[in-house]
C-alpha positions in Angstrom: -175.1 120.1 -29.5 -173.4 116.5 -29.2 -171.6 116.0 -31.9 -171.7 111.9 -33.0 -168.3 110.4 -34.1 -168.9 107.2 -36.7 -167.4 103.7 -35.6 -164.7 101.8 -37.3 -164.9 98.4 -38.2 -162.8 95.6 -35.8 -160.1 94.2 -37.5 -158.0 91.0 -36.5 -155.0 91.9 -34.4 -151.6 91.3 -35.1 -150.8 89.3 -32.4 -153.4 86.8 -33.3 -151.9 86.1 -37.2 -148.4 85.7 -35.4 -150.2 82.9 -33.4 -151.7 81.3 -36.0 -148.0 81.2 -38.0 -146.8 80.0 -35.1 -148.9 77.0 -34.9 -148.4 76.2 -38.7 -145.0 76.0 -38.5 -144.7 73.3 -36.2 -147.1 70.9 -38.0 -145.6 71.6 -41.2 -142.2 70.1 -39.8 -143.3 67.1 -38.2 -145.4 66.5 -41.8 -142.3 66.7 -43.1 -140.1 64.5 -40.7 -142.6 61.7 -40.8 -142.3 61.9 -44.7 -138.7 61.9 -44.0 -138.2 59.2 -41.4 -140.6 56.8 -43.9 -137.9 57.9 -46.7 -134.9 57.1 -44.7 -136.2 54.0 -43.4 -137.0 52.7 -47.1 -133.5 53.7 -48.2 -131.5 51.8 -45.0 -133.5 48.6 -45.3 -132.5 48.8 -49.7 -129.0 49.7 -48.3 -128.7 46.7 -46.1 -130.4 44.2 -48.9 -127.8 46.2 -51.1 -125.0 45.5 -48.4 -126.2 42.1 -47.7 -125.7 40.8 -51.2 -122.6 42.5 -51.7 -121.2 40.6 -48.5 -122.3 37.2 -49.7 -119.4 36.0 -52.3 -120.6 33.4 -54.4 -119.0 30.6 -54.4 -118.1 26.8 -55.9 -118.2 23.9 -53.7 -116.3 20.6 -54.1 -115.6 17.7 -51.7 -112.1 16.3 -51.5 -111.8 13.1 -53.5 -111.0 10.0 -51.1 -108.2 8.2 -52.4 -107.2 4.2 -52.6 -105.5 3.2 -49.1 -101.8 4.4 -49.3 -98.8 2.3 -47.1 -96.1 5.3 -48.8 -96.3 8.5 -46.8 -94.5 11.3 -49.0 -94.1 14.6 -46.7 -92.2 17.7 -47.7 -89.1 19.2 -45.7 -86.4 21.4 -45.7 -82.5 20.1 -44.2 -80.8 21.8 -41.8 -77.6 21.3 -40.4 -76.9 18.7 -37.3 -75.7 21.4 -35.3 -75.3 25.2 -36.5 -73.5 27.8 -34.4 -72.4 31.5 -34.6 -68.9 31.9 -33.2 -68.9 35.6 -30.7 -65.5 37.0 -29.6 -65.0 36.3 -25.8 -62.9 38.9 -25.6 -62.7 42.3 -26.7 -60.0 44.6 -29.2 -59.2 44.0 -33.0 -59.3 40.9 -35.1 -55.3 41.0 -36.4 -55.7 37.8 -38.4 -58.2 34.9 -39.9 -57.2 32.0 -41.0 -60.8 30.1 -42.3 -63.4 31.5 -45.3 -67.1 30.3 -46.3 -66.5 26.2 -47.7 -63.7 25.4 -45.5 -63.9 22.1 -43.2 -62.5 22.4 -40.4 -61.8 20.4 -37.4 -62.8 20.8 -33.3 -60.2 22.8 -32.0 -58.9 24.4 -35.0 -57.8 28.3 -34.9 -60.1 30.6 -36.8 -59.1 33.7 -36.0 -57.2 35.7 -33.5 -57.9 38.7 -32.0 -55.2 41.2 -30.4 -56.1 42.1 -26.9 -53.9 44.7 -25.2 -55.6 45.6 -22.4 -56.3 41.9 -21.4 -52.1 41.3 -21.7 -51.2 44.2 -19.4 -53.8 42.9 -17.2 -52.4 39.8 -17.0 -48.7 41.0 -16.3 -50.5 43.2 -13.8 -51.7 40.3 -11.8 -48.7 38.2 -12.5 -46.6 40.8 -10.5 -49.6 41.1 -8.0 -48.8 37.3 -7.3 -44.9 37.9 -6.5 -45.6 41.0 -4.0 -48.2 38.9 -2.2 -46.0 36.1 -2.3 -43.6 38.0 -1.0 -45.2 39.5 1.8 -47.0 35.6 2.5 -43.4 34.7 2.9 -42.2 37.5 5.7 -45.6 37.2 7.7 -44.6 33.0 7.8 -41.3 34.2 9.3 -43.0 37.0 11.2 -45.6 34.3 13.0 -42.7 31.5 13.8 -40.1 34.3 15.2 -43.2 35.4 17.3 -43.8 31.4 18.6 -40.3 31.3 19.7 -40.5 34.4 21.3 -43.6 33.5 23.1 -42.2 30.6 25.4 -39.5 33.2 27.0 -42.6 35.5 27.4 -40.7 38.8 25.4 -44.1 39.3 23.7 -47.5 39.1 24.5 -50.0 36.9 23.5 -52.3 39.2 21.7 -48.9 39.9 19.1 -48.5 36.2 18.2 -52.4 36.1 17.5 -51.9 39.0 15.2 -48.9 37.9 13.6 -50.7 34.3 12.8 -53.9 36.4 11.6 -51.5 38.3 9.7 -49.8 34.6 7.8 -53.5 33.8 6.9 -54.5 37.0 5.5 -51.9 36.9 3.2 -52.4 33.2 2.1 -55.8 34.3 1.3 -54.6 37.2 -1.1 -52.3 34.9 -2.6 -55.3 33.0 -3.4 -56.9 35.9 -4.7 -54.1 36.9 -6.8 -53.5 33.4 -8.1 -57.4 33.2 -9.0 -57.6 36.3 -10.6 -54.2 35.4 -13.0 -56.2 32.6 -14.1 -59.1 34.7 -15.0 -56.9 36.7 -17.0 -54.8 33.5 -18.9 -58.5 32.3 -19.6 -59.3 36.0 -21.0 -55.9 35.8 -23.6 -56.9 32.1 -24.5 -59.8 34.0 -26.1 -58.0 36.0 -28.4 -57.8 32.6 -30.3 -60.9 32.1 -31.7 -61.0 28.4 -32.7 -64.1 25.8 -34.0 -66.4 24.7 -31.5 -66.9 21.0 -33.6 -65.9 19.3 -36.4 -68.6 21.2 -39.1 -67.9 23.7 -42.1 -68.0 27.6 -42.3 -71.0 29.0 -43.7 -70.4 32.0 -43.1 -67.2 35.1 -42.1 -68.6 37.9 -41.1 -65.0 39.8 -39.6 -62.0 40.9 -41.1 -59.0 42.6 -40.1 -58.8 45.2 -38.3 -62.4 44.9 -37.2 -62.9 46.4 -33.6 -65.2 43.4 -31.6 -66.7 42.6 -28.7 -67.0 40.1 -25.7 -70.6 38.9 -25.8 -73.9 37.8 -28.0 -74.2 41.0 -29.4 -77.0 39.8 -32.8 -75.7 38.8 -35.9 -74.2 42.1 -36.5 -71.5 40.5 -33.9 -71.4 36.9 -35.6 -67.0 36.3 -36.5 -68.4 33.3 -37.9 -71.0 30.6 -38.4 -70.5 27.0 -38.6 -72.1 24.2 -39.3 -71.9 20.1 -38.6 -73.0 18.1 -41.7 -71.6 14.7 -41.6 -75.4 14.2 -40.7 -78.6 16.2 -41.2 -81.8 16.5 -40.2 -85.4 17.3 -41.5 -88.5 18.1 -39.6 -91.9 16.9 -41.4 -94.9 17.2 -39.5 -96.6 13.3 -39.8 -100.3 13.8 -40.4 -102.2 12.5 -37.6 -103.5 9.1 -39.0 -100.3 8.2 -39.4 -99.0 9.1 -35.8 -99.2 6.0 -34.5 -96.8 3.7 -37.0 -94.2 6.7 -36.7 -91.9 4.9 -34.2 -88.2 5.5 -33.4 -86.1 3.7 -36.0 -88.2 3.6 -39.0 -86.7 3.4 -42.1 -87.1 7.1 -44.2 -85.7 7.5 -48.5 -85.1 11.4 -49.1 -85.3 12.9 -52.4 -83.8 16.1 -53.4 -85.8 18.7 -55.7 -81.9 19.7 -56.8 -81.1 16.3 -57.6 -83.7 14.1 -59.3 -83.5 10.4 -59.3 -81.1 9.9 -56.2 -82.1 8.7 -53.1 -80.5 9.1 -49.2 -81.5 6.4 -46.5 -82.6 7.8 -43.4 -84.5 7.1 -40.4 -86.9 8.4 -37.3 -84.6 9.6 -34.3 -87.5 11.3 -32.5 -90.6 12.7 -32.9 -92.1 15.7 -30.2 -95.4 13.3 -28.6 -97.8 16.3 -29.0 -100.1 16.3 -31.8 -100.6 20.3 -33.2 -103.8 21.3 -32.4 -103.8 23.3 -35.5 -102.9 21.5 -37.8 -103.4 18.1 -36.8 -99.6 16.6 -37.2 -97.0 14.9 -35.3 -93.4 16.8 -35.5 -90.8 14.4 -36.4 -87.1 14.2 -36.8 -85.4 12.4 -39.4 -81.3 11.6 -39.8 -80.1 11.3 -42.7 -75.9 10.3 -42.8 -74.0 12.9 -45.1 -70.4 11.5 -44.8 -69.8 13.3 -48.2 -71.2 16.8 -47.9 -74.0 16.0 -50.7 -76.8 17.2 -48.6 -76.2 20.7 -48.1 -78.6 22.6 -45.3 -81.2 24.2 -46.7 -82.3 22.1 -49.6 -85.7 21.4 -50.4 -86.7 17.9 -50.0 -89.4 15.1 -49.7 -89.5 12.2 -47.2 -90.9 8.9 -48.4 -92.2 6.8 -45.6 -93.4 3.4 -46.0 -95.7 1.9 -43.3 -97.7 -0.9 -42.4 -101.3 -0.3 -42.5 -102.4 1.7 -45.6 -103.9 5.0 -45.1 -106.8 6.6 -47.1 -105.6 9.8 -48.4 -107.5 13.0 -49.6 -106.9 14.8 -53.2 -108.5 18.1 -54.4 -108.0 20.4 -57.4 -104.6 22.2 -57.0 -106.6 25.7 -58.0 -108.5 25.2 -54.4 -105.3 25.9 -52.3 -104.5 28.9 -50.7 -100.9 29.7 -50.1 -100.4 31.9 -47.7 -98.2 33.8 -45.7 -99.0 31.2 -42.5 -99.0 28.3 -44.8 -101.0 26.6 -47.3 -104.9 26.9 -46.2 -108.4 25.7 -47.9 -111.1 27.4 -47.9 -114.4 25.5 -46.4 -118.6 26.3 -45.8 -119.7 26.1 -43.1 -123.5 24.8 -42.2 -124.3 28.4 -41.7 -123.1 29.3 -45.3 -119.9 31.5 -43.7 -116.6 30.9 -44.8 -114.0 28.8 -42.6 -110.1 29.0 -43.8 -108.1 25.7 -42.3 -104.1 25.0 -42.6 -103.8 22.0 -44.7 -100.4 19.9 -45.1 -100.0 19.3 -48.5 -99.0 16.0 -49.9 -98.1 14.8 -53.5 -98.5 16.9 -56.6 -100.3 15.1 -59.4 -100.6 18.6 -61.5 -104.0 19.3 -61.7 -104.3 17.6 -57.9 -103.0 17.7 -54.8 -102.9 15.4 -51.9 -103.7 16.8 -48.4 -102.8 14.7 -45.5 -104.1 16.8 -42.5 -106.4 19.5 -42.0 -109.9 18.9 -44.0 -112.2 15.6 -44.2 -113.8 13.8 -46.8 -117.3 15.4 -45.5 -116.0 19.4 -45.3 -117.0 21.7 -48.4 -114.2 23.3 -50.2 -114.1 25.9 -52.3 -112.9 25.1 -55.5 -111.2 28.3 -56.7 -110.9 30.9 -53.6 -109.9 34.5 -54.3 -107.4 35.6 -52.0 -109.2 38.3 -50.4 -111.6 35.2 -48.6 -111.7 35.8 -44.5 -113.1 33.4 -42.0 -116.7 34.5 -41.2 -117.6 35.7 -44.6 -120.9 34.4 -46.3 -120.7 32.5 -48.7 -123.3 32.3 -51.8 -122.9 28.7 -53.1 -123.5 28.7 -56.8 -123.2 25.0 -57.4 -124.8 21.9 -56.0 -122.0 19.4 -57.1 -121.3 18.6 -53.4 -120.4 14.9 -54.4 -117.6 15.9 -57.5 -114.2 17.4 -58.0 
């Protein structure tokens, strides 16, 4: 008897439902990075609108106001000194005595201090006694080299000892040469223990006392015995705007005023100018004399030059709130035809309070910004707010 067993029913393997979860997967992330790439890209092209606007500093324009034609030329400056030099120690060892402070006039020549050398005297007595023993020894080699001739015409010597007796004479002029050379090395070294002035001028400034150890040499300030300074005349550098440039000639009569000292005016006038115009800013440096026979101009002070030319020049005002003074000098800040910022060195001019004058470094045609913040950079944009191009 054949016994019949009953069929189960198929059911889905497992390999196929891990096949089928493996193919889901997949999909389900690229769904999800194209919904996230189309996110992303939404949010970078807000951020950059965001960023953008947030670059773009709004800004005032003005133009700069063109002034009456001017024949006075008023430039600021600062004096200095004719000539001003820091006094070193030539020689080395300890300063025993000064004999000139800060305010005192002295005269070419004049002792300022002096300095106590040892080393540099027992050199010198060295070589002073160098001098006699080679002298001595020049004077038996001449005795030496005539005995030696005489002897020579009876032939009691030979010809090869009166050469070496007349090499020996010249030898020993040479190191009495030496010697003597070396002695005046050494006199020179002592004459620097006095430490006098190198020109008439005045003492600005004592940086040694006594008993300082010092030495020979440009050592830096920290070495400085003294400064001093020539003032019978001074000088001032003012860098001549460019229109102006070519009335500037040698000779030309200059007034200086002192901030210090209101209503009194110094004649003065052009010794030299550098013939280079800056590239920068636009100006012509040039030198102007001023006598000082009585010590009123004192280096240092703050002054103006007044020139007075020929042929008027046009000058340029703006608001004073549209200057930027920085670290690298007074600057204004411009737009550019592509609406990005452009900082330029200006040389300022008269004051009139709620105005300046500019004489070099903008035109009558750039666009300045009336009040900058000081955080402005060249190649910033620039939102202009205003349309008064024509006012300031």
């Amino acid at each position: 008897m054949t016994e019949h067993t009953p069929s189960n029913p198929v059911l889905p393997s497992s390999s196929g439902r891990r096949l089928l979860f493996f193919l889901l997967v997949p999909a389900v992330l690229c769904i999800a990075g194209v919904l996230t790439l189309g996110l992303r890209g939404r949010q970078t092209k807000a951020l950059a609108a965001t960023t953008r606007a947030l670059e773009s500093e709004p800004v005032s324009i003005i133009h700069a106001k063109v002034g009456a034609p001017n024949s006075d030329l008023t430039l600021p400056g600062t004096l200095q000194a004719y000539s001003d030099s820091p006094i070193y120690a030539r020689t080395s060892g300890y300063v025993s005595h000064w004999y000139a402070d800060i305010g005192t006039h002295v005269r070419q020549g004049q002792l300022l201090a002096e300095i106590d050398s040892p080393e540099i005297d027992q050199e010198l007595n060295q070589a002073r006694a160098t001098v006699n023993q080679v002298q001595a020894n020049l004077t038996l080699a001449n005795i030496t080299a005539k005995r030696y001739q005489d002897l020579i015409r009876t032939n009691a010597v030979s010809q090869q000892e009166v050469d070496q007796n007349n090499q020996n004479l010249e030898a020993q002029k040479a190191n009495l040469q030496a010697a003597a050379a070396n002695v005046n090395r050494l006199q020179q070294m002592q004459g620097f223990e006095r430490v006098v002035a190198p020109f008439d001028g005045v003492i600005t400034q004592r940086r040694t006392d006594i008993g300082d150890l010092v030495n020979a040499g440009n050592g830096g300030a920290a070495f400085e015995l003294f400064r001093i300074s020539k003032i019978d005349t001074v000088r001032i550098f003012v860098p001549v705007p460019e229109a102006y440039s070519q009335q500037i000639t040698n000779g030309l009569k200059a007034t200086l005023e002192l901030t210090a000292i209101p209503g009194r005016e110094w004649s003065g006038s052009v010794t030299r100018d550098n013939h280079a115009i800056d590239a920068t800013s636009h100006t012509l440096l040039t030198e102007i004399d001023v006598p000082n026979p009585k010590g009123e101009l004192m280096p240092g002070a703050y002054a103006t030059v007044r020139f007075h030319v020929t042929q008027p020049v046009s000058s340029l005002t703006i608001p004073s709130g549209s200057i930027l003074y920085q670290a690298s000098g007074p600057q204004v800040a411009t737009v550019t035809s592509q609406n990005t910022i452009l900082l330029k060195k200006v040389a300022v001019g008269r004051d009139f309070g709620d105005s300046v004058e500019v004489t070099s470094g903008i035109s009558a045609n750039d666009a300045v910004v009336s009040s900058p913040p000081d955080y402005l950079i060249d190649g910033m944009r620039a939102d202009i707010q205003n349309s008064a191009a024509g006012q300031n």
